[in-house]
LOTOR-94933 format. One record per residue (C-alpha): y, x, z. Coordinates in steps of 0.02 Angstrom, whole numbers, plus 50000, padded with zeros to 5 digits. Example, Ala and Ser with C-alpha at 12.3 -4.5 7.8 and 13.67 -1.06 7.14 Angstrom:
2
497755061550390;499475068450357;
END
This chain:
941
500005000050000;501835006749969;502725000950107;504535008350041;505935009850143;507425004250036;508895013250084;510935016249994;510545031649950;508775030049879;509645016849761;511055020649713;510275024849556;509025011449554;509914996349523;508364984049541;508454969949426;507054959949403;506784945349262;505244953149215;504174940549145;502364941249230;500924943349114;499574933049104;498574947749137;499224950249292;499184931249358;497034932649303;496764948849389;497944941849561;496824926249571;495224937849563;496294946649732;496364929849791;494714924649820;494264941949868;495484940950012;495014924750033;493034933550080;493914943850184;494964936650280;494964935350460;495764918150491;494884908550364;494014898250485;495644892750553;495744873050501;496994863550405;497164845350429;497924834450318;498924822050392;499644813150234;500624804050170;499884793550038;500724777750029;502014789349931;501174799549815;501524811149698;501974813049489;500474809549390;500114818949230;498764810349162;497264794149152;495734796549086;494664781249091;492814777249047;492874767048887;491174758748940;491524757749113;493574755549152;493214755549331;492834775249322;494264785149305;495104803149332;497044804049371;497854821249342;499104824349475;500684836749401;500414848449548;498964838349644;497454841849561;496124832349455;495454816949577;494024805949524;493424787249547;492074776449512;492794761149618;494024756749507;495244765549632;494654759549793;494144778449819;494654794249750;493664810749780;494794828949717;493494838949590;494844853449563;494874859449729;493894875149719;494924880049544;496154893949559;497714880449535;498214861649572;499544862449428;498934850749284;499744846649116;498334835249052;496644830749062;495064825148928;493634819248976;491674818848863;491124802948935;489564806948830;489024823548920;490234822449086;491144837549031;492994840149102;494364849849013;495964852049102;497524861149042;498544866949185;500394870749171;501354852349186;502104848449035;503944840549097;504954852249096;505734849849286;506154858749432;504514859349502;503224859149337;502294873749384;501734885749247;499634885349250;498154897749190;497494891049050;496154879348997;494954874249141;493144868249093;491754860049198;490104853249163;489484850049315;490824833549382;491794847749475;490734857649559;491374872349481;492574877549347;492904889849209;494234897449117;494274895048935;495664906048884;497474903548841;498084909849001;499914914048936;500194897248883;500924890049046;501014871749004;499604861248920;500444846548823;498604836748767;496954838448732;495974829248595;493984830148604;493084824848434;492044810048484;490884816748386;490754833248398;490974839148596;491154855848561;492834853148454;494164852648548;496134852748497;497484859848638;499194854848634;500384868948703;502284868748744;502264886748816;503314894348958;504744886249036;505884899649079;505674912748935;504694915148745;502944917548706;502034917648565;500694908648649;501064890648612;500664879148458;498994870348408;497444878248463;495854873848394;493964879548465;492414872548363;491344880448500;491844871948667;493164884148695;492304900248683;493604905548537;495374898648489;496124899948324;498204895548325;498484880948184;500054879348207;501534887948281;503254885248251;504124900648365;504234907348510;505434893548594;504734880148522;502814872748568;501824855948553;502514841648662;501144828748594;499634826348483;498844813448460;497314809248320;497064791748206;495674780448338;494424779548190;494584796848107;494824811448202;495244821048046;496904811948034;498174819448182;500034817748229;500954833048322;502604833248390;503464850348424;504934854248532;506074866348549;506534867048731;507534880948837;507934879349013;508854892249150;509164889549338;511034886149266;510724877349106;509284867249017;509494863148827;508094849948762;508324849248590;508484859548435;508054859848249;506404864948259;505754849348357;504884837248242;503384828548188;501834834348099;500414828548015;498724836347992;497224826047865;495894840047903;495734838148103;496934851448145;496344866348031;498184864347930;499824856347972;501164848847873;502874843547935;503394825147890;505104822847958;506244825847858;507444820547735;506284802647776;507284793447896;506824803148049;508294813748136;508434831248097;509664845048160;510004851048342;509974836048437;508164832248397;507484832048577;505604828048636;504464817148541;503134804748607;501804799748485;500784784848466;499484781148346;498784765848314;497874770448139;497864782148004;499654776147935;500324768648075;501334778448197;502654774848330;503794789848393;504904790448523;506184802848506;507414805348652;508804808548557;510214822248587;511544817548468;513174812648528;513444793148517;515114789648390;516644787648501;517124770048525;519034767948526;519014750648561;517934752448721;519404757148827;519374751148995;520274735949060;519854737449229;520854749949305;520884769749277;519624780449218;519424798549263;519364801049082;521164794149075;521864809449200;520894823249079;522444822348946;523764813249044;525434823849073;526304825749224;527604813849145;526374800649126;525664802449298;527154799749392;527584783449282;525904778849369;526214761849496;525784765849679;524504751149661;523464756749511;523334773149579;522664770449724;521484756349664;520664772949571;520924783349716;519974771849833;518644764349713;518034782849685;517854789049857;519304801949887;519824806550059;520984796550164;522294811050146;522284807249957;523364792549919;524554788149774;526034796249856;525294812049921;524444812949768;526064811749674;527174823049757;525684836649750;526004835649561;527954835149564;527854854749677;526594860549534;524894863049674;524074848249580;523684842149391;523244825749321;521594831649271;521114839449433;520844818449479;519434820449349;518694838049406;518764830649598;517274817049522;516264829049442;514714837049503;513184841549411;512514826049442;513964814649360;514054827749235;512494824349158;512304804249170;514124806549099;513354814548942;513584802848804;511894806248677;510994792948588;509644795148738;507894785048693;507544777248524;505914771048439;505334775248273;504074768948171;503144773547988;501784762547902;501394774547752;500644789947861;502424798347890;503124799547720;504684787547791;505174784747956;506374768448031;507084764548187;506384749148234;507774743648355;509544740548340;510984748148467;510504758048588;509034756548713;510094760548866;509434761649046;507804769248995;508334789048996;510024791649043;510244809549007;508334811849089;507474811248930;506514827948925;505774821549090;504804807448989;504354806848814;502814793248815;502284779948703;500934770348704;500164755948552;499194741148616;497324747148493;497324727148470;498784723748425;500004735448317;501584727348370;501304729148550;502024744248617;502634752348799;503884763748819;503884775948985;505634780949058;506714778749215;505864757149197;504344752349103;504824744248948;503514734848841;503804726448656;502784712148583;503674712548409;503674732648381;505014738048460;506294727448412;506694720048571;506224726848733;505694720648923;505624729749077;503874728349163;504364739649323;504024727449494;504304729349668;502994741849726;502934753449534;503934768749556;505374771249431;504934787749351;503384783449219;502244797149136;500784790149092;499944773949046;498124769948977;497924752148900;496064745848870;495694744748696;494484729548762;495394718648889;497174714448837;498584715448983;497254728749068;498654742849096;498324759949211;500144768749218;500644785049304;502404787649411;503074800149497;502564788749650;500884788449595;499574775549517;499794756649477;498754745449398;499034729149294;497974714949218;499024705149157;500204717049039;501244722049198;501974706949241;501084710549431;500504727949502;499264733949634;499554751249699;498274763249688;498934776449808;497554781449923;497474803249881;498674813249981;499774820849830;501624820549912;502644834649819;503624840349992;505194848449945;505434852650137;504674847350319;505114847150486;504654842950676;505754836050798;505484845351004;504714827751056;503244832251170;502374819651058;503374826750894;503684818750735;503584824450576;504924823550467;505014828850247;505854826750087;504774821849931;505214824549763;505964808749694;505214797949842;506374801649965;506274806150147;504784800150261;504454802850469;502904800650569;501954805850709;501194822250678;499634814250727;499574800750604;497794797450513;497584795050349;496614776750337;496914760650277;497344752250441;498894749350414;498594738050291;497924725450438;499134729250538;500584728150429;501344743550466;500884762350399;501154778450519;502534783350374;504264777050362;505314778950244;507244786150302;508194790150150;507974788549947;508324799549814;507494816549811;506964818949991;508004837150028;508004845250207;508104839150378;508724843150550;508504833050699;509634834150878;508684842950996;509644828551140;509374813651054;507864813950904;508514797650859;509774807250762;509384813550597;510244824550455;509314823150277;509904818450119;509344817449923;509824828649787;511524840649765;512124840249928;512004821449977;511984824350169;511984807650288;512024806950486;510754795350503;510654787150679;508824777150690;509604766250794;511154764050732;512014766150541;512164781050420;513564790250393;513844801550223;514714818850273;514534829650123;516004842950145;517394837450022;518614850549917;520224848849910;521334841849768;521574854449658;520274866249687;518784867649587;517504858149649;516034864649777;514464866449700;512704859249810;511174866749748;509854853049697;509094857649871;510814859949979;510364870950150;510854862150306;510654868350476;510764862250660;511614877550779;510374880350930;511804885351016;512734871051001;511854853450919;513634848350886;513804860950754;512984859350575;513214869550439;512844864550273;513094876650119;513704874749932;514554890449848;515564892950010;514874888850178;515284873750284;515474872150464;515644856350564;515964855050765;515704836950774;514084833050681;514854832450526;516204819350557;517584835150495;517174851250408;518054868250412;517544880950254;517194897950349;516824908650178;517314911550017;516274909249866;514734918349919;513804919949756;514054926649593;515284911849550;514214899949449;513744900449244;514234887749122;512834875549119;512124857249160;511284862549317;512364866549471;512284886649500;512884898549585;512644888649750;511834893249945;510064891849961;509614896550120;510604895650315;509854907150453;510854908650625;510134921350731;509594914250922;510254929351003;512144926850956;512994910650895;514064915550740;512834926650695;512294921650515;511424926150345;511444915750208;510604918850032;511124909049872;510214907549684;510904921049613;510294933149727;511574937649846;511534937650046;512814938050146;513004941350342;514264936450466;514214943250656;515894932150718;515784915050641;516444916250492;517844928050502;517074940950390;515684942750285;514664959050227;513474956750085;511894965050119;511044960249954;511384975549860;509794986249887;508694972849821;508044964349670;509674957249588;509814939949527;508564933049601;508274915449696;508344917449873;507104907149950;507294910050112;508384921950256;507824919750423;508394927650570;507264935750695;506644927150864;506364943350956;507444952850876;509364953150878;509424965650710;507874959150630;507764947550477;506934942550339;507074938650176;506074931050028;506674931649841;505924920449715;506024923349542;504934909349455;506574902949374;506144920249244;504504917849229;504304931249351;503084928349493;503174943449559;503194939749780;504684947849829;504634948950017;505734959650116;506014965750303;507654972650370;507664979150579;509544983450562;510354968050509;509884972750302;510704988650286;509014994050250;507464985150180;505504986250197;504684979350052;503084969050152;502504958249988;501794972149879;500014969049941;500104949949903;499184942949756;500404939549620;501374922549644;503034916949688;503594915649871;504374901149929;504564902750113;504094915050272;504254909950449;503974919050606;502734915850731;503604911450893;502384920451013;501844934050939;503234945350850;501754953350743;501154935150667;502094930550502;501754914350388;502214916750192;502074900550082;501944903649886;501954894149731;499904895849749;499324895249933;499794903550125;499494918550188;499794924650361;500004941950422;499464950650587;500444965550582;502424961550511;501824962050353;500904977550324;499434968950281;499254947950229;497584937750237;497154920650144;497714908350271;496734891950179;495004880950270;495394863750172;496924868850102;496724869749928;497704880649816;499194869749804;501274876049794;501814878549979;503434873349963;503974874150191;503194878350343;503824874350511;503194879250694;502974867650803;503314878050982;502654866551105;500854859351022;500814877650950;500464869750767;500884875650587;501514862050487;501424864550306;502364854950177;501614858249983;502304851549836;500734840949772;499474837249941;500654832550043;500714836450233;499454850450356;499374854450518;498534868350613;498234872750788;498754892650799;498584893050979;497274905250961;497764913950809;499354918250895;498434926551011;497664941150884;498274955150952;497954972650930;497014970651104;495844959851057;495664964550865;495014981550948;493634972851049;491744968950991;491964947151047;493054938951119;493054920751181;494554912351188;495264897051307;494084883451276;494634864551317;494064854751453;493104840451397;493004820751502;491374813951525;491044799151464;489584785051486;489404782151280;488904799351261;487424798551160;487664777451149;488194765051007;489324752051022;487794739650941;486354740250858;487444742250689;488194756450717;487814776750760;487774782050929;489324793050989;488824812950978;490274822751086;490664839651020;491504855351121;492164867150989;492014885851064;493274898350979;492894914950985;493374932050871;491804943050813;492414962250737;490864962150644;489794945950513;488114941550603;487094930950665;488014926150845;487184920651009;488104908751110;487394904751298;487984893451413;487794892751602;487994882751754;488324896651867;486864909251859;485684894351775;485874894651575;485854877551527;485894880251331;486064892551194;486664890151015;486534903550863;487984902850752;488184913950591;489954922250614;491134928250485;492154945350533;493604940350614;493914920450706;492614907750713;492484891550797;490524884450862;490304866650893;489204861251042;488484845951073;488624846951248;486854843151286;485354852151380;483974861851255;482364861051329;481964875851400;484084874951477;483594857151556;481934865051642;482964878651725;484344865351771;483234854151851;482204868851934;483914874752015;484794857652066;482954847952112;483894833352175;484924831352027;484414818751926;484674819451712;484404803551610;484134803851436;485444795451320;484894782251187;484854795751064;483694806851150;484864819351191;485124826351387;486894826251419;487574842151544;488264831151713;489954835051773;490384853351815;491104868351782;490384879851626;490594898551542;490154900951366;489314921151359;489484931251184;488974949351252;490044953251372;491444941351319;491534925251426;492544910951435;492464895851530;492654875451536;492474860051634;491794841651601;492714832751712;
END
């Protein structure tokens, strides 16, 4: 391992920049590290337990449905896995948990022979579509899974299986997010994926968004390509190279057939859906990019626009009345100090223009449903693609906003050509192709649609996917059920309140914020009762929380771009995002704006956009106590340049680090009044996942930089012990994948947590060494981690299985001491006795089996003994095969035969009955547990 000091003068000629796009090579050959350090690792019997939710799910990629048998089914979660059902939903069982990645882009199944294909990489293009490793393959329902190839292409658009020939397969690719590659296109194999040949490839910014082949003749395919490019700062989804094309030999050759035929053309040709219905027939949805013609005579009647202020003169604005002014000033939300007559004389002295009434409005999120495109329109040809129409007049508004790359779906009724469904923001469906439009979105169907099956043999019989899961329809959508029963949450963030029975608190993509107890079960119980362990707090996109240590009945969270609320659970919410001031350019949030609670003082929040923001009276007022502390933002639709991460040291109050997008962190000993950048000697331009300042020590802190924004997924992790005028690097021995947050242990000073883009790992020794941290925790995005002092737990919040907990009472006490010894036996919990031991309720149901779980560290894998006794008298003994490093045994509390003998020999006037299930139960009393010379003891009480 190179543990490198980084130091001023070791770099001053070093100027680290990363950006450098990961090879696939290196992602294959990390994952191979992976499970080996998975073998090795000394915690891996440590248990995760997931705790949910599932009543909100998580952004389906893809159905795949039994044509024979539409209650069997697999659902493709974006960054859940591949789950499977045979119950029509009732049940769902995960088949890609022991696969190297969760991420899926979409899914085909052989009904014939069982096989599975799955392309990993999600093919939106969001925030959080994680790049994959290729083409997965399993024969065997699951059990086991291998890699097909294309490991550079990132995100899998579609697979097509010939229903006639298994073994040929087409792959749809869009390619990599973030950067160029070459490998994206239309792949072909003709021997169930043991070679690819590349049909069709447009360039290296440009991939496959769709294919889709003619129902009756598989030689007969549609493609739609798209060129796509997006930047932390900036994402462009269209371009001249997107289009439509047609192939007549089953993928072999392709021919574009959109242009000059009715079809758009040019730069502002965004992403494509495709839907076939026969060999000629073929619906596209095109989420357009062009700029709608200005319409002169739309002007507004009602009052003021901000578009009015963008060319007004200072002349003009002062001929403004009192009255109309403030109607505007009011009806869009400006401060109280901001009133027609302030506002006025602020333009008179020369600190204010007319258009800085229009900058005040816009943020990136106005700025992009301000965008005036064309947005989602339906075309349609009857003659194979040699003309294209739109089949709709006006515009089909509502559907995309400026959110169109998110969608892109389409889906033909196979009984009846003019029946189509549209996926966007609602559910739109059309009985007379697409000339007129309905919404079919209901009460308990998430908003955001990706995917819908419709049953080519029961009309109205609907499956569609949402970014809040599952729903299904008989009767062409006019009623839902909800079909949310696997634990797929996509946690942006978690939290737990310092309630000696704590809650759990987290932010979901798209689904808002939730809160339960942390020891909520994951059943359907609720459904009978009428009320599930989850509540829902907040909408939007669920962003980070903080909870008053004094009263956990008040909350901070908040959705998307710094839309921060007080929220009293008793009481009302109040907004108290920081406001600029006229004049000045407006603050920046970053899509997941940093808040923080001071431990010194629970009055005191801070909350950071480009500059940092302080409040003394939970948010009611705000002081700014920096300057811009990033880079200062690139032109773009995506708000940049903004703080990513808040970290107040417990030692000192004022003491502060915060990290932004760009890569810089800045540190402030006194509040505020000065600020030292101490980003310098790292990796430049990176993401800053996460500063955090050191529990046991004042100068100590650490620091995580992502880089998955470049395609680089390199884990940056970092160590500083003198306030980051120096750095350690501690991530160089992780396996290759971006890190998304470290936390300290607490306890033990020596204990680190590190959550990545593909698993956790924990750390014994600050870092100089990492093991797989995983038992039931698949290899899912870790997205937060919190540490919850009093219960000792680890929550863990991933982006697409929701919510874990585990117990690290134990693990946080792996010291050096005990690492050095042969066994150990740790604290093992008392235990009640209880008269059903060994007893069922009736005759109907299993009789209850208690079970002691023993923990205890081994330095060496064998075959363990483990020997109780009653004093001198040993009562039982259980043989448990160890693993190097923590175990856990699991006793069942009862005599063995030869341990009841010596019992009864050494207590004669004791007397043990046998339980209904034949066991003897040990009686009330006090109990050690022997391995060697380790010991350890417990009561039944």
């Amino acid at each position: 391992m190179r543990n490198i000091v980084f130091t001023l003068c070791a770099l001053l000629s070093l100027n680290i920049v990363a950006q450098n796009i990961t090879e696939a090579k290196e992602v294959q050959e990390s994952l191979i590290q992976k499970e080996q350090l998975h073998k090795k690792s000394i915690v891996k019997n440590i248990n995760f337990n997931n705790i949910g939710p599932t009543i909100m799910s998580g952004r389906v990629a893809d159905v795949d449905v039994n044509p024979n048998n539409p209650t069997e089914f697999y659902v493709g979660y974006a960054s859940g896995g591949l789950w499977y059902t045979n119950n029509n939903g009732t049940t769902f069982t995960p088949v890609l948990d022991n696969s190297p990645t969760q991420n899926v882009g979409d899914i085909a199944i052989d009904w014939k022979s069982g096989t599975i294909w799955v392309g990993t990489g999600e093919k939106n293009s969001s925030r959080s579509s994680y790049a994959g490793i290729g083409i997965l393959k399993s024969t065997d329902q699951g059990k086991t899974w291998q890699n097909m190839g294309l490991p550079d292409s990132h995100h899998v658009s579609r697979i097509l299986i010939n229903p006639k020939n298994s073994d040929e397969v087409i792959i749809g690719v869009i390619g990599h997010l973030y950067s160029p590659n070459k490998e994206r296109g239309i792949f072909k194999t003709t021997d169930g994926g043991k070679t690819w040949s590349k049909t069709l490839f447009i360039n290296s910014d440009t991939g496959i968004i769709d294919v889709e082949a003619a129902p009756q003749n598989f030689n007969i395919m549609y493609a739609a390509s798209w060129q796509r490019e997006r930047k932390a700062w900036n994402f462009d989804g269209s371009g001249k190279h997107s289009a439509i094309y047609k192939s007549t030999d089953a993928g072999n050759t392709w021919t574009k057939i959109s242009e000059k035929n009715g079809f758009p053309e040019g730069d502002g040709v965004g992403r494509i859906g495709l839907a076939v219905y026969d060999e000629n027939t073929v619906y596209a949805l095109h989420d357009s990019q062009f700029r709608r013609p200005s319409d002169k005579k739309s002007k507004s009647s009602n009052g003021l626009t901000k578009e009015d202020f963008k060319t007004m003169s200072n002349e003009d604005f002062l001929k403004l009345s009192d009255k109309e002014l403030n109607a505007y000033l009011k009806t869009n939300g400006f401060q109280e100090k901001y009133r027609a007559e302030n506002v006025k004389q602020m333009v008179r002295v020369g600190s204010v223009k007319p258009i800085d009434l229009a900058k005040y409005l816009e943020d990136a999120n106005s700025l992009l449903f301000d965008t005036p495109v064309i947005g989602a329109e339906v075309f349609k040809t009857t003659n194979g693609g040699k003309s294209w129409k739109r089949t709709h007049e006006g515009y089909i508004d509502g559907l995309y906003y400026s959110y169109g790359y998110y969608f892109g779906e389409v889906r033909v009724d196979p009984q009846d050509v003019n029946a189509i469904y549209v996926l966007g923001v609602p559910i739109l469906k059309s009985k007379d192709g697409g000339k007129s439009f309905t919404s079919i979105s209901r009460e308990n169907v998430h908003s955001d649609h990706q995917a819908l099956w419709v049953n080519p043999n029961k009309k109205g019989h609907l499956l569609n996917g949402n970014d809040g899961g599952l729903n299904l329809s008989y009767d062409d959508g006019e009623s839902w059920i909800k079909l949310n029963n696997p634990a797929v949450g996509q946690f942006y963030s978690v939290y737990a309140d310092n309630q000696r029975s704590y809650k759990v608190y987290g932010g979901l993509q798209d689904n808002g914020v939730w809160v339960a107890d942390h020891n909520a079960r994951v059943n359907k119980r609720w459904q009978a009762s009428g009320q599930n362990p989850y509540e829902s707090i907040m909408g939007g996109d669920g962003m980070q929380v903080q909870v008053d240590d004094r009263n956990p009945n008040i909350v901070y969270t908040g959705y998307q771009f710094g839309n921060y609320f007080r929220v009293d659970r008793e009481g009302r919410n109040k907004y108290i995002q920081p406001k600029h001031t006229l004049g000045e350019n407006p603050y920046r949030f970053n899509w997941q704006t940093p808040i923080l609670l001071s431990k010194h003082n629970q009055d005191i929040l801070y909350l950071g956009g480009n500059k940092l923001h302080r409040s003394l009276n939970q948010g009611d007022d705000w002081e700014t106590i920096s300057e811009d502390l990033t880079t200062g933002g690139k032109k773009g639709n995506v708000a940049y340049g903004t703080l990513t991460s808040i970290s107040e040291s417990p030692f000192q109050f004022g003491l502060l680090y915060v990290g932004s997008d760009d890569g810089y962190i800045n540190l402030t000993k006194n509040g505020g009044g000065s600020w030292t950048r101490i980003s310098n000697n790292l990796p430049q331009n990176l993401w800053v996942s996460r500063v955090v300042a050191s529990s046991h020590k004042k100068e100590r802190v650490y620091v995580t930089l992502n880089g998955y924004r470049f395609d680089d997924f390199t884990p940056y992790v970092y160590m500083s012990n003198d306030y980051g005028q120096t750095w350690k690097n501690i991530g160089e021995s992780i396996p290759t994948s971006s890190v998304n947050v470290i936390k300290e242990d607490p306890v033990n000073e020596n204990i680190l947590y590190l959550g990545t883009d593909n698993g956790l790992y924990v750390s014994l020794n600050q870092g100089d060494s990492w093991q797989v941290f995983d038992k039931n925790l698949p290899n899912v995005a870790v997205h937060d981690l919190v540490i919850q002092p009093k219960a000792k737990h680890l929550v863990v919040g991933t982006h697409g299985r929701s919510l874990y907990i585990a117990d690290i009472s134990n693990l946080q006490l792996l010291t050096d001491e005990i690492l050095a010894k042969k066994e150990h036996v740790f604290s093992i919990d008392d235990v009640r006795k209880r008269g059903n031991w060994g007893s069922s309720r009736t005759s109907w149901s299993d009789a209850y089996k208690p079970e002691l779980t023993i923990p205890f560290y081994t330095e060496t894998a064998n075959t363990i003994s483990l020997d109780i006794y009653q004093g001198e008298t040993l009562v039982n003994s259980i043989s448990v095969k160890a693993d190097k490093g923590y175990n856990e045994a699991i006793f069942n509390l009862s005599f063995s035969k030869k341990g009841l003998k010596n019992y009864q020999k050494a207590n004669s006037k004791s007397k043990i009955s046998k339980a209904q299930n034949g066991e003897y139960y040990l009686p009330k009393g006090k109990y050690i547990v022997k391995i060697g010379d380790a010991s350890s003891s417990f009561e039944i009480k």
